[in-house]
C-alpha positions as CSV (number, residue, x, y, z in Angstrom):
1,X,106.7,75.9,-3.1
2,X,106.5,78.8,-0.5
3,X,108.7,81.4,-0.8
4,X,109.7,84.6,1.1
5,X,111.8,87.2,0.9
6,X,113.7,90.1,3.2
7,X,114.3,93.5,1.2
8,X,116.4,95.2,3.3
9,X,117.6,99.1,2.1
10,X,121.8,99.4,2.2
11,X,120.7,103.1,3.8
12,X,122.8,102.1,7.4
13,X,124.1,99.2,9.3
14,X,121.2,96.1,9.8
15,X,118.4,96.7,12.8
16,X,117.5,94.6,15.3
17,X,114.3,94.6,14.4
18,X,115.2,94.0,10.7
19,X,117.1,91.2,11.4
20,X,113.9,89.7,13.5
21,X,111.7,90.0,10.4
22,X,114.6,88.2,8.4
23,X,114.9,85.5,10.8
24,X,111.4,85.1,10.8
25,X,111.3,84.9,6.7
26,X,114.2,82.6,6.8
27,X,112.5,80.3,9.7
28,X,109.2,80.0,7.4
29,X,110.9,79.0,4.7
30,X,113.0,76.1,5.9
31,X,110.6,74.8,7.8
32,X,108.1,74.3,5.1
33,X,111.2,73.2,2.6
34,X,110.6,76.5,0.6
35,X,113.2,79.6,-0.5
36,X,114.1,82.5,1.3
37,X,115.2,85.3,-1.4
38,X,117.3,88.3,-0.5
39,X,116.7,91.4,-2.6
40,X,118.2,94.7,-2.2
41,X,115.9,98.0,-2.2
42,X,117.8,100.4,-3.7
43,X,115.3,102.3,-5.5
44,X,116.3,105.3,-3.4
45,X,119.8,106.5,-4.4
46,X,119.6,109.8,-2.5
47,X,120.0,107.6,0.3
48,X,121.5,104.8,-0.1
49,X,125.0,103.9,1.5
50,X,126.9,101.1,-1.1
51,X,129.7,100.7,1.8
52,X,126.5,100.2,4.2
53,X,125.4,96.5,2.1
54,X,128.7,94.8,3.4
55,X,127.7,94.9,7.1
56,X,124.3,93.8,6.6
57,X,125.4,90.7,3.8
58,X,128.2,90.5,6.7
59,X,125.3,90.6,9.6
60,X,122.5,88.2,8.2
61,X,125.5,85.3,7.0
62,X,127.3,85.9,10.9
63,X,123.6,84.8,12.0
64,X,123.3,81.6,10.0
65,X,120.4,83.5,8.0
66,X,121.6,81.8,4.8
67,X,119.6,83.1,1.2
68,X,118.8,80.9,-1.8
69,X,118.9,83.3,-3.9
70,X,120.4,87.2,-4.3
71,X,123.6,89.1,-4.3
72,X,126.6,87.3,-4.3
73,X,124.4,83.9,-4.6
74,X,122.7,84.3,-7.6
75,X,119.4,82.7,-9.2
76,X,116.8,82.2,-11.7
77,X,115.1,85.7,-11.0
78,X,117.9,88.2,-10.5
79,X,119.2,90.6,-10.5
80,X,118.7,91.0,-6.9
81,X,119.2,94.6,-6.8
82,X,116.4,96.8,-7.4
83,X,118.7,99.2,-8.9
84,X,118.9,96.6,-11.8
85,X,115.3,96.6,-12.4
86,X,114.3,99.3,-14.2
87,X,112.9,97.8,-17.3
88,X,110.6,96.1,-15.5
89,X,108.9,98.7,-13.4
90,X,108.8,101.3,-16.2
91,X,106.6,98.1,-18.3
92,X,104.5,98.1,-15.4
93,X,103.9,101.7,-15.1
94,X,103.3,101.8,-18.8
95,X,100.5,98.9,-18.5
96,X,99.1,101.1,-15.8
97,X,98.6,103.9,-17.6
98,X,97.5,102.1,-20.5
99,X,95.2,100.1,-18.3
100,X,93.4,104.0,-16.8
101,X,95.2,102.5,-13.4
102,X,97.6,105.3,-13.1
103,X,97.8,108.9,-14.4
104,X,100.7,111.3,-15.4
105,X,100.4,114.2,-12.4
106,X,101.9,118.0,-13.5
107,X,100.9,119.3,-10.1
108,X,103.9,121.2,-8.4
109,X,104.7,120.4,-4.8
110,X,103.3,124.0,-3.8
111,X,100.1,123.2,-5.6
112,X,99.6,119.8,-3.6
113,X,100.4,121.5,-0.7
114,X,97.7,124.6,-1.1
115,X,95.2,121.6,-1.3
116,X,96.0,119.9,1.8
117,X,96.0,123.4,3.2
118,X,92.8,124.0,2.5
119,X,91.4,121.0,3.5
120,X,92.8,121.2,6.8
121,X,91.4,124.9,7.0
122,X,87.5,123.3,6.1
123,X,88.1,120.5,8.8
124,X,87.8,117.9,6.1
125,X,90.2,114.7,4.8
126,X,92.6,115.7,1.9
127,X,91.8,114.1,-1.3
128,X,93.5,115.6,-4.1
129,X,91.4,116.9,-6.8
130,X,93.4,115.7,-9.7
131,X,92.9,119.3,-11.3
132,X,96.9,118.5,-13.4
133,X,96.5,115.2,-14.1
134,X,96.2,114.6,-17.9
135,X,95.4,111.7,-19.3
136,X,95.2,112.4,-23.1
137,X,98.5,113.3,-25.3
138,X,96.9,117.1,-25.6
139,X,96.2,117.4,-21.6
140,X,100.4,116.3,-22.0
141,X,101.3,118.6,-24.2
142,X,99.4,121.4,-22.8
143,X,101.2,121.3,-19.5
144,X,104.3,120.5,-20.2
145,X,104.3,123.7,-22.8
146,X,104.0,126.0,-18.7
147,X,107.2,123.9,-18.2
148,X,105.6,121.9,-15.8
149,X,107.1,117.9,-15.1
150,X,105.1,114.7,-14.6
151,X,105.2,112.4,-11.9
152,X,102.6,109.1,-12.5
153,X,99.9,108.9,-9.4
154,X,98.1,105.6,-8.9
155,X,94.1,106.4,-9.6
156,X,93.4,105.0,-6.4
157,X,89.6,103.9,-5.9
158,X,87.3,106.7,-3.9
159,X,85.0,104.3,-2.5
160,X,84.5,100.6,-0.9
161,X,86.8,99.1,1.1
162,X,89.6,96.7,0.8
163,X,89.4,92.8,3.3
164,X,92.0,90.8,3.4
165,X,92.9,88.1,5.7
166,X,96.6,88.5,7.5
167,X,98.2,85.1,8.6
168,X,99.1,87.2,12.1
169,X,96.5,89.9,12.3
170,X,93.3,88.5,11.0
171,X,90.6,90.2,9.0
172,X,91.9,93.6,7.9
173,X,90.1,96.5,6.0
174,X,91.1,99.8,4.6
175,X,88.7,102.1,3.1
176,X,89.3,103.1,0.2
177,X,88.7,106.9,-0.1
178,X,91.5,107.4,3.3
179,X,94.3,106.4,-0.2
180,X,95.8,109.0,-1.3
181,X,96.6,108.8,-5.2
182,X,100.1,107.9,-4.4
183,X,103.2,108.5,-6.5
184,X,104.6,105.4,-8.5
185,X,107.6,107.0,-10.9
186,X,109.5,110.5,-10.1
187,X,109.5,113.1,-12.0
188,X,112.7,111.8,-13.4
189,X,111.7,108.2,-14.0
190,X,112.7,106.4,-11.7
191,X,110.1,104.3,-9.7
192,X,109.5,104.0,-6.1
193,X,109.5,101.3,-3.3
194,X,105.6,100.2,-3.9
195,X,105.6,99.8,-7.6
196,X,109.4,98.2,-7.0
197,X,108.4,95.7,-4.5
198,X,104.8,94.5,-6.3
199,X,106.8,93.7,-9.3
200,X,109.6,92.2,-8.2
201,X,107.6,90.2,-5.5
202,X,105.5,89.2,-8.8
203,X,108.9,88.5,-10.9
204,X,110.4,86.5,-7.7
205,X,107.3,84.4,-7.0
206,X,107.1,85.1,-3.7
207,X,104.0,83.2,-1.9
208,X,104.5,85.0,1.5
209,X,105.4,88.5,2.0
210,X,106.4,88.5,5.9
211,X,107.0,92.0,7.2
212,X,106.9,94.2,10.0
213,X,103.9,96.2,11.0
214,X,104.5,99.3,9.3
215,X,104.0,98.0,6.2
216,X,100.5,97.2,6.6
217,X,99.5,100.6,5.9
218,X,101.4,100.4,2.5
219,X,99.3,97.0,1.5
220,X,96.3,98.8,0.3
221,X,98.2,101.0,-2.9
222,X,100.8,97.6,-3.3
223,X,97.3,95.2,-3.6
224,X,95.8,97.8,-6.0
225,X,98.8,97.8,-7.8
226,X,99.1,94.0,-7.8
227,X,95.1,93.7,-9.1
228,X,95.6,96.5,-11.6
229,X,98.3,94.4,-13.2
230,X,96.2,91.1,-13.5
231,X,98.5,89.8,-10.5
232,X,97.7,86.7,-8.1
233,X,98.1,88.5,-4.5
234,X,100.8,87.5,-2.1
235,X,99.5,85.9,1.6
236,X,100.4,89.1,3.6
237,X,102.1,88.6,7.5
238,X,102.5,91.4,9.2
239,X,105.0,91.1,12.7
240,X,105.0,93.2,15.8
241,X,107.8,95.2,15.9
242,X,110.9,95.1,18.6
243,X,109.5,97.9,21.3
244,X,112.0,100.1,23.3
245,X,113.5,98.5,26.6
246,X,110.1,98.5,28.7
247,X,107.8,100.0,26.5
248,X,105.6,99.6,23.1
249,X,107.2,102.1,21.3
250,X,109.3,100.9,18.7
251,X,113.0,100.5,19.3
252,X,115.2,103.1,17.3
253,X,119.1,103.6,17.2
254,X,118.4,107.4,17.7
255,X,117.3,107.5,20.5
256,X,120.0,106.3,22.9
257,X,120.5,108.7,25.4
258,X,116.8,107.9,26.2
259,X,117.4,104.0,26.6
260,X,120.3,104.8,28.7
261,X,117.7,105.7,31.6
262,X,117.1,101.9,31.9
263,X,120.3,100.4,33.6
264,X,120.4,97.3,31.8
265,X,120.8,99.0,28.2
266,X,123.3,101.1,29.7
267,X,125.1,98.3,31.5
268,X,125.1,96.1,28.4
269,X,126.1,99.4,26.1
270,X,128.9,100.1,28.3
271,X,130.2,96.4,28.4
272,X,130.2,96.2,24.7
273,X,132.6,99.8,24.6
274,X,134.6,98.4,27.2
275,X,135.6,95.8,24.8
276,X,135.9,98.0,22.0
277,X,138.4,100.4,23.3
278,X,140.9,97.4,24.7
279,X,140.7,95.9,20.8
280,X,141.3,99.8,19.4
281,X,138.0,99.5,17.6
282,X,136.5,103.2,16.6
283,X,133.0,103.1,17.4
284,X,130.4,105.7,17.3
285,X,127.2,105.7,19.2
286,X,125.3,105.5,16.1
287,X,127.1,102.2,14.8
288,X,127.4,100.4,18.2
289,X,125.0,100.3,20.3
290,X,123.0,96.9,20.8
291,X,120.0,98.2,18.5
292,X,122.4,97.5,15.4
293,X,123.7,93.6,14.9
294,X,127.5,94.7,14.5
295,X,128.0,95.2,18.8
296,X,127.0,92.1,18.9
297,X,129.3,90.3,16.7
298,X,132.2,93.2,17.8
299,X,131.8,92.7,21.3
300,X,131.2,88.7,20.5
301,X,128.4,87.0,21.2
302,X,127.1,83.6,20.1
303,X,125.0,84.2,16.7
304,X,123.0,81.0,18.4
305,X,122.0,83.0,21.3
306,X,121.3,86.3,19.4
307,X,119.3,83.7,17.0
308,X,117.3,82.5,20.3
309,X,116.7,85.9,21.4
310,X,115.4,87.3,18.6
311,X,113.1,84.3,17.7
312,X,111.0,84.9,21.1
313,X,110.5,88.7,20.7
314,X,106.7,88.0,18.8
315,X,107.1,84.4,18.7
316,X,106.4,81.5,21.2
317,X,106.3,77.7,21.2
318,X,104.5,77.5,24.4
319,X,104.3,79.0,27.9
320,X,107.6,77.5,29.3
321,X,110.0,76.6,26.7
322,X,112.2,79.1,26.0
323,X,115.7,77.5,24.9
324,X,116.2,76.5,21.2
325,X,118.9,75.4,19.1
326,X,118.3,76.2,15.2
327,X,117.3,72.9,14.2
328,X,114.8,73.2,17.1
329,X,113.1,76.4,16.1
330,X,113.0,75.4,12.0
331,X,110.8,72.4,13.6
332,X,108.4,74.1,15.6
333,X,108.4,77.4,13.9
334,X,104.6,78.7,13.0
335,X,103.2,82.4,11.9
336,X,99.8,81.1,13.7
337,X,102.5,81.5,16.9
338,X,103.5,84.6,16.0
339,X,101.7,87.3,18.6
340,X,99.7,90.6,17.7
341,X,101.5,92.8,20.2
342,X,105.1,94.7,20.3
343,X,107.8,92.5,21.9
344,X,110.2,94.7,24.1
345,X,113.9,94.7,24.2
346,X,115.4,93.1,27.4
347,X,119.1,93.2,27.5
348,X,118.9,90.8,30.5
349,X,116.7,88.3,29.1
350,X,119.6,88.6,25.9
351,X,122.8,87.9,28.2
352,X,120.9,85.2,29.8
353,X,120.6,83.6,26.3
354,X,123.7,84.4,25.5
355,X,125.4,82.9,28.9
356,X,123.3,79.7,28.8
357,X,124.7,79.2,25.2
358,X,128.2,80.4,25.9
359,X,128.2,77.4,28.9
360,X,127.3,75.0,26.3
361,X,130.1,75.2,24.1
362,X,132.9,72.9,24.4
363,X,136.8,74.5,25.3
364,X,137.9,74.4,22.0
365,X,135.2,76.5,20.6
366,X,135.0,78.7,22.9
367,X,138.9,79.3,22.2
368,X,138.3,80.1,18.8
369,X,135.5,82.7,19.8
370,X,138.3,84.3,22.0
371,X,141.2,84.5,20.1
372,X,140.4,87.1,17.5
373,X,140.0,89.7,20.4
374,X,143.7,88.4,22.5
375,X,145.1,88.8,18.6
376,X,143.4,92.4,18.0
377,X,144.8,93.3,21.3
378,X,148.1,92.1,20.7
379,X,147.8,90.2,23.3
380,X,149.0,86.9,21.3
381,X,150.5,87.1,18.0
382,X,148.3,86.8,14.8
383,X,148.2,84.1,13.6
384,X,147.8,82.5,16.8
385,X,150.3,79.4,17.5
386,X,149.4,76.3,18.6
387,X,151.1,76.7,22.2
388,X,148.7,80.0,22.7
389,X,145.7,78.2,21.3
390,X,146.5,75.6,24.0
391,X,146.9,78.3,26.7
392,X,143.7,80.0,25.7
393,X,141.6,76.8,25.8
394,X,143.1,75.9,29.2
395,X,142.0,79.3,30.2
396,X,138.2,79.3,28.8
397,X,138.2,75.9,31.2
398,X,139.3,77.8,34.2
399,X,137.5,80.8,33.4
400,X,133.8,79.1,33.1
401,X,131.0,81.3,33.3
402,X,133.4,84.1,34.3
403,X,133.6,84.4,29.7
404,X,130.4,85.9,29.0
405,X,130.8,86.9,25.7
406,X,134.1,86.1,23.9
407,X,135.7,90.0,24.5
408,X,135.8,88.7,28.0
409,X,138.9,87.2,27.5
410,X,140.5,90.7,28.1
411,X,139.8,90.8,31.7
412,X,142.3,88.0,31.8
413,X,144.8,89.9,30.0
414,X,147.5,89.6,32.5
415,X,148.2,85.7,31.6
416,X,149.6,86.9,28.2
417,X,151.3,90.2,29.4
418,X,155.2,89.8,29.9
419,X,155.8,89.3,32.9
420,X,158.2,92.5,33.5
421,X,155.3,94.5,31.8
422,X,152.6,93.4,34.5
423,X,151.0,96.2,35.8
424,X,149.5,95.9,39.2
425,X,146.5,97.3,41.6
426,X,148.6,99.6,43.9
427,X,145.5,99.5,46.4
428,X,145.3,95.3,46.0
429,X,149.8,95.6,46.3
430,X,149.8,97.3,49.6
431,X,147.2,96.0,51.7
432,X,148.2,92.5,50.6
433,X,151.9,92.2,50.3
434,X,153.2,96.0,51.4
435,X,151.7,96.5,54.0
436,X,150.6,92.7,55.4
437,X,152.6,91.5,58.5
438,X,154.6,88.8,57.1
439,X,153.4,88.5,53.9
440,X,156.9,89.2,52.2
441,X,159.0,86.7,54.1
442,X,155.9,84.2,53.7
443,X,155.9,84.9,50.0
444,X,159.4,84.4,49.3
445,X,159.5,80.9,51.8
446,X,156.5,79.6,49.3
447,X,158.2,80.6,46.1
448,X,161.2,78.4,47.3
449,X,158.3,75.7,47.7
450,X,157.1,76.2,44.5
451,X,160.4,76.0,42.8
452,X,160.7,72.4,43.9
453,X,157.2,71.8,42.5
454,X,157.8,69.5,39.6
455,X,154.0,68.2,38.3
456,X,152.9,72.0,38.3
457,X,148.8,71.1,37.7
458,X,146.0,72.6,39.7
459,X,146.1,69.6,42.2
460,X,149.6,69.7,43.0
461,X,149.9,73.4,43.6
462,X,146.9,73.1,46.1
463,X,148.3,70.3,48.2
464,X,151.7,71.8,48.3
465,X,150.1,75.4,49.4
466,X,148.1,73.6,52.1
467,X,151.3,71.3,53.1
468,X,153.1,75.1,53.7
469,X,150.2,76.7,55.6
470,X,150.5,74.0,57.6
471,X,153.8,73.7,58.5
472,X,154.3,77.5,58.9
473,X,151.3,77.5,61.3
474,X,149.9,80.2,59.5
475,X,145.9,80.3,57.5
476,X,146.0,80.1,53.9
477,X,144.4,83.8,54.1
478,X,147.9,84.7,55.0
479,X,149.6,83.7,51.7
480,X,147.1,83.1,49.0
481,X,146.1,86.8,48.6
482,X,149.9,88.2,48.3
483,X,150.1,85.2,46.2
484,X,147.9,85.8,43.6
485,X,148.4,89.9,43.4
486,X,152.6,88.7,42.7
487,X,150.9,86.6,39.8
488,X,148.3,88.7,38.3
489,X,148.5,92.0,40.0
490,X,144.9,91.9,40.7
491,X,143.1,91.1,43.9
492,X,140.7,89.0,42.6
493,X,140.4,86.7,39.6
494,X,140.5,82.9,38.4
495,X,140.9,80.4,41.3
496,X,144.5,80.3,42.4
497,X,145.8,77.1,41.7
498,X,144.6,77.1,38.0
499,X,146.4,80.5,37.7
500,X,149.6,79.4,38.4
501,X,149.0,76.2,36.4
502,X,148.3,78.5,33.4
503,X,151.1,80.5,33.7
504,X,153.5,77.9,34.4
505,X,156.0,77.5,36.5
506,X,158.8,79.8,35.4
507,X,156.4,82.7,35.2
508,X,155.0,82.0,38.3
509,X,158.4,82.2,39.9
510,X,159.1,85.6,37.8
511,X,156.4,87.3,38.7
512,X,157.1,86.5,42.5
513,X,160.3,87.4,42.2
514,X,159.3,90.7,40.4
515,X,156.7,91.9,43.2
516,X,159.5,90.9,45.8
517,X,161.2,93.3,44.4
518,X,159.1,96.2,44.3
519,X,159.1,96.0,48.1
């Protein structure tokens, strides 16, 4: 059975480019009926963030990337924290030094240094000398009595050259003598990433070890490691990374200001804050911004379309098809389809996904996307009742494509404002009811016409408005724009006649009445 795994560090909230290489995992494994295993890599405690795991479990079950096994799921191989491990890496490093794979190092960090120094000064490669390494109890003993510490260096090979055959990149080969001898276990015993991830990879029989591209340069130590321990090797699959908007340089969340010089990253960043200030969420340029998964689910996207998205940026079906459903992409999903070259981010290439999938869903759904951000903007009350989830489907009908991404809803917040707290465009107020010859006394003759209105549905209100116009001799340009600004005190919005079906028929009448009065 094949099985993969993501490994992602709780260090800070879950990349774009992480999530990819999840996704991709995830897609291999269900569509060869295999596992996809979710192991945390906290081997680093310096850095890690315990309050940062919750987004990123959070992040990877919003997008449907479900795991077989690891936290909060369980399984025959846990536990799925690194952090838990210990026993089994310091075994391993004790086989490795039993084995003459690995030596304990008493070189300071000044002493390492002086080398590299010097070898830069002679114009030649660094390879360190292994002048404190001791390999016998005495060599031990006698360094540790100048109150020197021991870290354990891998005794990496000084010659040949490693081949191995990458299911997206080919033939590969590292010489040997460009390792350096690289540290396994700290001075003060705990292990690092490379011995971590070999043996739990090992533990968790993982067939396919899917990752981005900068790990191919940590293969070489992590094979040796893997050989030295009598292991069967992995099939390694190493993805392009997610490049910058425009570019092949690899996307990073610190470097915003510079992505802000394409509009379309702007455009999309300042959308997403838009939403977040109406719905009182803090935000921070580091935590939202559309390089990290939480804008999109904040600002409230589709988890399909981010899904679709993010499946394209390396990885291709053909030259034409570009819209999948999940089911659809777990069919056709291949590595030997996965591309050699860095994917850049497109934020409009992302809303177009996200608008074609937004279309698709029926009112109902759509609804439910949007009332989460009417309730956080108290807007409607929480829980919502069944009369406002009726309202609110009725409006994700009218609206259409106007709802982009669910936090859209707020540009409609004047159908769920009281109607003697509606605020209005004073520009939009007096150039279409102020100031407009006969638009007050027009406005006030309709409202009696309305008020006699009994079926008060989009079709009715537009043959009444078009029976007025007609009688008073006037064009409907004359009426409809003071009409809707009374309504929604806004010049533009949702077609007229479903406004005033959505707000009914007593508001309707209100609200004229209110901007009557205000003349």
């Amino acid at each position: 059975m094949f099985r993969t795994r993501f490994a992602p560090s709780p260090t800070g909230y879950l990349h774009i480019g992480g999530v990819r290489t999840a996704l991709f995992c995830w897609l291999f494994a269900r569509r060869n009926q295999g596992k996809f295993i979710l192991r945390i890599d906290d081997t680093d405690q310096e850095r890690n963030v315990e309050e940062a795991l919750a987004p990123i479990l959070a992040g990877l079950r919003w997008l449907g990337i479900d795991w077989d096994e690891g936290p909060d799921v369980g399984g025959p191989h846990g536990p799925y924290y690194q952090s838990q491990r210990s026993a089994l890496y310091q075994a391993a490093v004790d086989e490795l030094l039993r084995r003459n794979m690995a030596y304990r190092d008493y070189a300071t960090t000044d002493e390492i240094q002086a080398e590299r120094d010097a070898a830069v000064g002679e114009k030649r490669d660094f390879v360190y000398s292994r002048r404190w390494m001791a390999e016998t109890p005495d060599a031990q003993r006698r360094f540790e009595a100048e109150g020197r510490a021991a870290v354990v260096r891998l005794k990496m090979p000084r010659a040949g050259t490693l081949v191995l055959e990458d299911l997206i990149r080919g033939r590969v080969e590292f010489a040997w003598a460009r390792e350096q001898d690289h540290v396994i276990q700290r001075a003060d015993g705990s292990c690092l990433y490379h011995l971590a991830s070999v043996v739990d990879d090992r533990a968790m029989e993982i067939t396919h070890v899917i990752r981005a591209e900068e790990h191919l340069s940590n293969t070489p130590r992590q094979v040796f490691i893997a050989q030295s321990l009598g292991y069967e090797l992995p099939q390694y699959a190493h993805l392009p990374f997610v490049a910058e908007p425009g570019s092949k340089v690899k996307l990073s969340k610190r470097k915003l200001d510079k992505y802000f010089k394409n509009r379309d990253f702007a455009s999309l960043v300042e959308h997403g804050r838009s939403i977040a200030r109406r719905i009182g969420l803090e935000t921070s340029p580091e935590e939202f911004n559309p390089v990290v998964v939480d804008f999109y689910r904040e600002v409230g996207f589709l988890p399909e379309a981010i899904v679709n998205y993010l499946a394209l940026l390396g990885w291709s079906l053909d030259d034409k098809t570009e819209h999948f459903h999940r089911r659809e992409l777990i069919e056709h999903f291949s590595l030997d389809r996965v591309n050699k070259a860095p994917a850049s981010f497109d934020a409009v290439k992302l809303q177009s996904f996200q608008d074609r999938h937004m279309q698709e869903l029926p009112p109902e759904r759509k609804a439910a996307m949007v009332i989460p951000f009417l309730e956080r903007a108290g807007l409607i009350p929480a829980p919502a009742t069944a009369a406002d989830r009726a309202r609110v489907e009725a409006l994700a009908v009218a609206a259409g494509d106007r709802i982009k991404v669910a936090g859209d809803v707020l540009e409609f917040a004047d159908f769920f404002t009281p109607d003697d707290e509606l605020s209005y465009d004073e520009k939009a107020f007096d150039k279409r009811i102020r100031h407009s010859a006969g638009a007050v006394e027009l406005l006030g003759r309709f409202r009696a016409t309305l008020a006699e209105v009994e079926l008060f549905d989009a079709g009715t209100l537009e043959r009444s408005l078009h029976a007025f116009v007609e009688a008073e001799g006037v064009p409907i340009g004359q009426i409809i724009h003071a009409l809707r600004v009374a309504v929604t005190g806004k010049g533009v919005g949702l077609g007229m006649f479903d406004t005033l079906a959505l707000l009914g028929k007593s508001r309707s009448l209100r609200r004229i009445d209110r901007a009557l009065g205000r003349v």
